[in-house]
Structure formats: C-alpha cells, structure tokens
N, C-alpha and C positions, 0 to 999 in steps of 0.2 A: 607431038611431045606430051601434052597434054591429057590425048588417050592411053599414053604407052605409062606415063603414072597411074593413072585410074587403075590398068590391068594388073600394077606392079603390088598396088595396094589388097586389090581384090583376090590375089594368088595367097597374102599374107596371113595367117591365121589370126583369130579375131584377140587374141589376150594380146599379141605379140602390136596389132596394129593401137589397141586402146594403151600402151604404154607408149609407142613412140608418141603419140597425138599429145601424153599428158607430160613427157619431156618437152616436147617443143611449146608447150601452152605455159609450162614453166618456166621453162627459157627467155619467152618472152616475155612476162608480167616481171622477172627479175632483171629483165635489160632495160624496160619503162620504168621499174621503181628511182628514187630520186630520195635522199636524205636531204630533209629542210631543216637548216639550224636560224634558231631565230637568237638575234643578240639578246642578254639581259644588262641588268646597271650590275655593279660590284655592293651597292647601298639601296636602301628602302626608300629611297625618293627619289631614285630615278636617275639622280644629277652626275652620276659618275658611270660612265659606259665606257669609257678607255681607261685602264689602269696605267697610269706614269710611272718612272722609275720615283718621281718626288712622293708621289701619295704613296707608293708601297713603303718607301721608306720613314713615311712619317707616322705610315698605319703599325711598323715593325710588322709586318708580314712574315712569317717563316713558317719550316714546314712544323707538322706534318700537313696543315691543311693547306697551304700555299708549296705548292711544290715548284716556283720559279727558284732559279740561283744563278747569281751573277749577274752582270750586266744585260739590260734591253731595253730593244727602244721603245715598245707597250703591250700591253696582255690585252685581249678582248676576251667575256664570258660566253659561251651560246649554250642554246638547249637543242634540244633533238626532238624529234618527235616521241618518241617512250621515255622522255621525260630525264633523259641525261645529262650529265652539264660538260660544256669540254671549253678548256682553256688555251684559247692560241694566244703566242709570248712571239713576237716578232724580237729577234736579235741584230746586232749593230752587223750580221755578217750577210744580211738579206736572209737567214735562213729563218723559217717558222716552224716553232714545234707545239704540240697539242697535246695536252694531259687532260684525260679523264677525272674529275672531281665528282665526290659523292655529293648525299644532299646534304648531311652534315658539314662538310668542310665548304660549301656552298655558303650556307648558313651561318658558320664563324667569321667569313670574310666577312661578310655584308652587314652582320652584327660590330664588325670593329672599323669598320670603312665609314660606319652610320656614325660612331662617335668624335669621328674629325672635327674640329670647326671649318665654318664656313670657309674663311679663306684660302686653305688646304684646299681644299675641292673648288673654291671658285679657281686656283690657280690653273687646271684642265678647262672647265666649261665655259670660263672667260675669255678664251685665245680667240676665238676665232673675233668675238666684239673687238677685243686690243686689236690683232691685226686688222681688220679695216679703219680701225679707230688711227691705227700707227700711219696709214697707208694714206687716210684722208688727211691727216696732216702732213705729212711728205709730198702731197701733192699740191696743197697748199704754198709750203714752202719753201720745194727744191723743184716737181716738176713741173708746176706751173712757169715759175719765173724763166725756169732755165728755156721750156717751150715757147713761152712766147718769145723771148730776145731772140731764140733760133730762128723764128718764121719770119718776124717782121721787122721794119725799122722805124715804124710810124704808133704812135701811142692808140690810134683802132686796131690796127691788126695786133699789138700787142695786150691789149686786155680781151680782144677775143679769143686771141691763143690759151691764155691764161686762164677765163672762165671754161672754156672747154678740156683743159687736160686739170686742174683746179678740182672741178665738178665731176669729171668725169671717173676720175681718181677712186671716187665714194663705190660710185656702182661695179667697176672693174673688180674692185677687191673686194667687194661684197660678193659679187660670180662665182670668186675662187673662192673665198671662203663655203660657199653652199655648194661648191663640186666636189671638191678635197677635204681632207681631216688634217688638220692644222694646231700644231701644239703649241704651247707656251713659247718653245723652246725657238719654234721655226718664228713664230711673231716677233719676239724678240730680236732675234740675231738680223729678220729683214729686213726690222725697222733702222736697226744701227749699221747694217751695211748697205741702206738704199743711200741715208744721207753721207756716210761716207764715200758711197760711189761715187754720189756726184760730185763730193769732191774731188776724188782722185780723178774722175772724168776732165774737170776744168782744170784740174792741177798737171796733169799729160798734155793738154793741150795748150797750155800756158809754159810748159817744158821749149815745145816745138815750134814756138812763136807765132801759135795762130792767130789769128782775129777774133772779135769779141762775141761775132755769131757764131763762128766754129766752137769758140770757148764753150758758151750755151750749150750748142748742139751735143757739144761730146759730155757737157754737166748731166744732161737729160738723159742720154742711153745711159751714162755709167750708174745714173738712181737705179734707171729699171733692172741692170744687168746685177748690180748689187741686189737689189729685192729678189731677183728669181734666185742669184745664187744661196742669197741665206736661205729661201726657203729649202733651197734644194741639199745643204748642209747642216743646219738644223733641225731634218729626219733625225739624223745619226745622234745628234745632240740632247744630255741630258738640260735642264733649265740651267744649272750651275755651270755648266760649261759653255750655256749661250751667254749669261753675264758676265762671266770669266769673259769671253773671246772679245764681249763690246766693251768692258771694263779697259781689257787689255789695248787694246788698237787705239779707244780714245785717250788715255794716261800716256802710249808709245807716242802718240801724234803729238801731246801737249809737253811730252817732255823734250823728245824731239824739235819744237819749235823755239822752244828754251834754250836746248844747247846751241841750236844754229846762232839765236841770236848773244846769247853769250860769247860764240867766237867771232862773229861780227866786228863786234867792237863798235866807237863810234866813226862816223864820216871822219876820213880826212882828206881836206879841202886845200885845192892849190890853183893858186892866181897865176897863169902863164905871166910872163916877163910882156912889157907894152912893145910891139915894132912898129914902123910905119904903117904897112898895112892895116894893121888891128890896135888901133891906139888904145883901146878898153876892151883885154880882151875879158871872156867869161870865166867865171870860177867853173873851177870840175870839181865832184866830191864822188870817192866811194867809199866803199868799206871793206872788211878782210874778205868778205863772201856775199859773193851777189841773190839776187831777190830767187834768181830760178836754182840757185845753190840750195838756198833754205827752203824752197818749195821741194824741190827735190829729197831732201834729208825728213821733213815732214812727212809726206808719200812714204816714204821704206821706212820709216818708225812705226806707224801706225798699221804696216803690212805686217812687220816682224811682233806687232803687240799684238795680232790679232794669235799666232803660235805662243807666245807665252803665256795670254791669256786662260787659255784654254789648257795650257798644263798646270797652272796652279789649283784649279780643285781635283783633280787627276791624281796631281802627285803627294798633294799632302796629308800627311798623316793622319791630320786632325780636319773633324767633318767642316766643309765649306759649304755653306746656302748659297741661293742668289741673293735671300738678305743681306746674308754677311758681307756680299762683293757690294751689294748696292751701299752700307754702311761704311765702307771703305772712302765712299766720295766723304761723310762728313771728316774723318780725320783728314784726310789730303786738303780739304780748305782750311781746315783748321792750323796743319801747317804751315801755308801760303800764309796765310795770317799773322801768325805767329813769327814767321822770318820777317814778312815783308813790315813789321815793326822794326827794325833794327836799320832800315834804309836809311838814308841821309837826307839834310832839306832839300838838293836838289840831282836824286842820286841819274847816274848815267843809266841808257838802256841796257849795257850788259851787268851793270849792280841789279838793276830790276828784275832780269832776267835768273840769272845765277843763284841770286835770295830765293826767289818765287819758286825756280825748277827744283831747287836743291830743300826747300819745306816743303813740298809736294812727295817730295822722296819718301821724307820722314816723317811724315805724317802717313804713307801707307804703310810703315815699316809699322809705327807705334798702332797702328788700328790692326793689323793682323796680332801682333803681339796679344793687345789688349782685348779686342773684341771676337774676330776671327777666333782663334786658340780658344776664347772661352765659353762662349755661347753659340749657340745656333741660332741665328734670326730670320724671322718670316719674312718677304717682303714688306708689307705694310711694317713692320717692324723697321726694316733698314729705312726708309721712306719718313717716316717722323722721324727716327733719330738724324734725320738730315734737315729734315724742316724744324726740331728743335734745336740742333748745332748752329743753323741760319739764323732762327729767332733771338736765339742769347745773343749770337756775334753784333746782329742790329742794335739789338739791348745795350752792348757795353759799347759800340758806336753812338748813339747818341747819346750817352751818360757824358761821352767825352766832347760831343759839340756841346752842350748844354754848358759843361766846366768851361769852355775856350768858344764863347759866342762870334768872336769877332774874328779871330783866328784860332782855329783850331791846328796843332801839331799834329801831323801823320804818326808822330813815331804813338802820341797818348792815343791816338783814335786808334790805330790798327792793334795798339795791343790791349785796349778796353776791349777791344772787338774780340780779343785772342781768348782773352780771360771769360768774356759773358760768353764767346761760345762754346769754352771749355765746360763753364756752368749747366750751360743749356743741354749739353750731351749728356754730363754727367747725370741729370735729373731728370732727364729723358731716359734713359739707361733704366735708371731705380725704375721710374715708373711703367714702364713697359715690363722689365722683369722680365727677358726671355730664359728660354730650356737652356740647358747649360749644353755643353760641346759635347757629341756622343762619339765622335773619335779618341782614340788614343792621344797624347801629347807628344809632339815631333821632340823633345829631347828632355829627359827626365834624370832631373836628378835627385840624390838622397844623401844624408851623412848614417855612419856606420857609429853610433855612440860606442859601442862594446869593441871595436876598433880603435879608437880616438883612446878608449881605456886603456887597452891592451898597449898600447903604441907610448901612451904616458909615461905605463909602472914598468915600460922594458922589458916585456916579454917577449923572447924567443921568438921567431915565423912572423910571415906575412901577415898583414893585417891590414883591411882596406878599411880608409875612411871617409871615401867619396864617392860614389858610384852616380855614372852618368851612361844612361843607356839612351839608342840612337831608335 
C-alpha cells in the first residue's frame, strides 16, 4: 500500500503535488490551532470578575457599551489572543450567549464598575468567605448536635460526634467553595435553608413519632439536603430574591406558629369522677390542637413562605434590595413591640399569640409602605437600621425599669421600648440617608386642580379630579 502511494504521487505532476502537500499542511496547523481566552475583572483592581445582576444594576449599565438586556444569572469578560474582548451573559434558561466588545466600550465599563463603593462589590467577592462563614456556623449549631445525638447515647460518643461534623464543617465547605463559583445569592439561601432543613427534618420526624435519635438523624440529613438544595437553587437566584425566599419562609414559619397557637387556646383540664378502683383519679388537659397539629402547620407555612418570598421583589413595581427585605425585620419587631404593649397583667397564650402575630403583620405592611417604596437600601444599610431599631427599643426599655425599680409594668416597658425603637430607626434612617427608590410607584395618585375648577363653576363635560394609575 505504501509503495502503490509513492508511485501515485510520483505519476502526479510537480505544481499539482506542491499544492496538495500545502492544503493538507493547512489543514492540519488549522485543526491544532486552539483559541485561548483568558478571563479579565470588569474594574481596575481586579476585585470584580463575575458581573451580578446586583453590581450591573447598581453600576446602571446600558447600552450601547453594555449590550446585556434582561434578566441573567452573570456575565464573565475574556480576551482572546489578538486582543478582543468577548462577553459571555449566562441566562436563568441555561443558555449562554457571547457579545463582542470593543476596547472602548471595554474601558467604559471598568471606568464606572471602578467608581462603586466597596460594598457593592464586596457583595460578589465576599460569598464565597460568608458561605463557609454560614456553613461553619451551621455546623456548629445544627449539624453538630443533630450528629452527635444520631450516633451515640453516651456523652464521649456524643462530643466526638459533635467535634468531628462541628470541625469538619469548616473544611468541607471551604472544598466547595475552592471547586465552584458560589454567589451571594447561593450563600445566602443555603445558609437559611440548611438551618431550616433541619428543622423540617426533625419536624417530619416528630410528625411520625420517631425517637429522639431518629429525630437527630433525620435533623442532620435535612441541614445537608437543605444546603445542597439552596445551592443548587440559588444559581437561578438573583440576591433579592435569595432574601425575599429566607425573609419569606422564616416570617411564613413565625406567623404560622402564631396562628396555630392562637387556635389552640388554653388547656382545658378534666378530673374524671372518683370509682372504687381509681379513688384519685389524674387530671387530663388538652387543647383545641395538639403539638404535631402545630408542628405540622409550622412546616407548610414556612414551605409556602419560601414561594411568596420570592415573588415579592419579582413582582413589584417599585425597586426591592436585599437591604430593603433585611430592613423589613426592624419594622416587624417594631410591631411586635408595639402590640405586645397593649397585653394584660396576666394576658393568656392565645392574647400573646394573636397581639405578637397580628404586630408582626403590620409592622411589615408599614416597613414596605415606608421604607421598601421609598429608598433602596444596601445591605449594611438594612443591617444598622436593625441594630439601631434594637438599640433605641433597649433604650426606651430601660428608661422604663429605671421609672418602675421595683416593679416595672409590661404594658410602660414594651411601649418605652416601642417608642425608643421607633426613635432609634427613625435616626438611623436620617443618618444613613440611603438612594431613594428607582422603581416606579405601585399606585400613584394625583388631583386635577383645573378639574376641581371646572366641576366648581359647572361646566359642561367630563372633568376628572383624581387620577389614580395602577
């Protein structure tokens, strides 16, 4: 075979053979060639290499030199070897697509991505620390304990279980962190659904009348199954809709456990009649709804909070942070507060209940009204104004033991407390001073003066004098 090409080449005249030789030598330097893209940052210092849907939004990115539109779940920049730039935008549908950027529109990004503050951008570059940050503490305090109770019965085997899933905790999620790219968004959501796994884990189990190592056991898998699932839903997740979804589940759970005991009511307790055999018999007491009633009602509250969560910065009209949701906790204590003044000297479980669930309500009604609707808040923004909301309420709590040393009234302490933490937000507020709201307003209204005229002096035709657009 061999010799029989030799001859086939040698028969071929010599121009005809030097072009075949330099198509196949073409051929083949163009099948080895390989395009190397190397990633860049979006900013002059490096610190921003994945673009968020939060940082473009906060940078106002638009075209012409940002050609993303719409929703996604992040952009990366690379270069090429002749010195191109190309934009891959990964979308919530799995699909990736890649836009060619000049050097100029290169250059504009990186010149307004540069002028963020810091904590815009540490919100990207900080996840991966929080999530092991989130995850060493989850193991600390849910799958440590739940670990060891599972393995042993004896207090060694229970503090070596404990030091070893405890401990180990750190390193494990330190792995994933240095294997995968891990956003705000996924930290977030797997820290609030590792710990509510486990509850729901012990809460199923306690449904089913296990035992208190089964209980464990199933507390442990439902952390981990919770942590993988948030990460693994939290891809799709912008940061607002990870606090939305933890916002949502733990407000569904708390409200949830309020109404349960609200329909509770209190024991009522009945002394069987004395017969011969049982000359003293026991008292029985129950209530309207037993304990795996209201564990169970707890469980699907906080299932169905985790879908409404998530559709309120989705749906509404006017722009929602994760500030803004995290800012949500101070009015909803501020609520609780606020009601849980008005209890009685010695009010029953379901007054406690009903007050507390039912200020909880209205306190996040008045915080979306008031703060949601009207500013946009950073993180660390939401975050003081809840440590200033807390600090005032301590403030007007003990102005009110100091008045009442010996006995102090619940009804003057809780609502000193209501009032210094109303203070306390308020002037945390001024002093923070966040951006004002860059959504539209969910319902707007206006009066028509030159209507209201018209309509006075009785003139003829229509004439509106109120307009309210939706």
């Amino acid at each position: 075979m061999r010799a029989l090409t030799v001859r086939y080449f040698s028969r071929m005249p010599l121009t005809r053979t030097f072009a075949l030789v330099s198509a196949l030598a073409l051929w083949s330097a163009k099948s080895q060639s390989q395009i190397v893209e190397r990633p860049v940052p979006f900013d002059n210092s490096g610190r921003v290499m994945v673009m968020t849907p939060y940082i473009a939004e906060r940078a106002s990115l638009r075209a012409p030199w940002w050609p993303v539109a719409g929703e996604f779940n992040d952009a990366r920049m690379f270069t090429t070897n002749d010195s191109t730039f190309v934009l891959a935008v990964s979308r919530k549908s799995g699909v990736v697509e890649r836009y060619t950027i000049s050097v100029a529109d290169r250059d504009a990004i990186r010149a307004i991505v540069s002028r963020l503050p810091s904590d815009v951008i540490a919100a990207r570059t900080d996840a991966r620390n929080a999530f092991v940050k989130n995850q060493t503490i989850l193991g600390l305090l849910a799958y440590g304990p739940a670990f060891a109770t599972a393995i042993a019965d004896n207090d060694a085997g229970k503090t070596a279980g404990y030091l070893v899933v405890a401990g180990g905790s750190f390193f494990a999620a330190s792995e994933i962190a240095r294997r995968t790219s891990i956003s705000r968004a996924q930290s977030d959501l797997s820290f609030n659904m590792g710990h509510n796994g486990a509850l729901l884990g012990w809460g199923s189990a306690y449904l089913f009348h296990a035992g208190d190592r089964a209980q464990a056991a199933s507390a442990f898998v439902g952390g981990l199954a919770g942590t993988a699932i948030g990460l693994g839903i939290g891809r799709g997740f912008t940061e607002a809709d990870a606090a939305g979804a933890s916002f949502g589940s733990d407000i569904g759970a708390l409200t949830g456990w309020g109404t349960a005991e609200a329909i509770r009511g209190p024991k009522q307790c009945i002394i069987p009649a004395a017969t011969a055999t049982d000359p003293f018999p026991a008292e029985t007491c129950k209530r309207n709804f037993s304990d795996r009633g209201e564990v169970a009602v707890v469980i699907a509250s906080g299932l169905i909070g985790y879908q409404f969560g998530v559709l309120y910065p989705r749906n509404s009209a006017y722009h929602v942070t994760p500030g803004d949701i995290g800012a949500l906790w101070s009015t909803t204590l501020l609520g609780m507060t606020t009601f849980g003044a008005f209890l009685g000297e010695d009010p029953s479980p379901r007054q406690t209940a009903t007050l507390l669930t039912a200020g909880g309500v209205v306190g996040i009604v008045a915080g979306d009204r008031f703060l949601v609707q009207r500013f946009d808040h950073s993180r660390t923004e939401g975050g003081r104004l809840f440590l200033g909301t807390a600090a005032g309420g301590l403030m007007g709590a003990g102005i009110a033991a100091l008045a009442q040393q010996h006995n102090p009234s619940p009804h003057l302490v809780l609502g000193l407390a209501s009032l210094g933490g109303l203070a306390g937000l308020i002037a945390t507020e001024y002093y923070l001073d966040p951006a004002a709201d860059t959504g539209t307003p969910r319902v707007s209204v206006s009066f028509n003066t030159a209507g209201l005229a018209a309509t006075a002096s009785r003139i003829p035709g229509n004439h509106s004098i109120i307009n309210v657009r939706f």
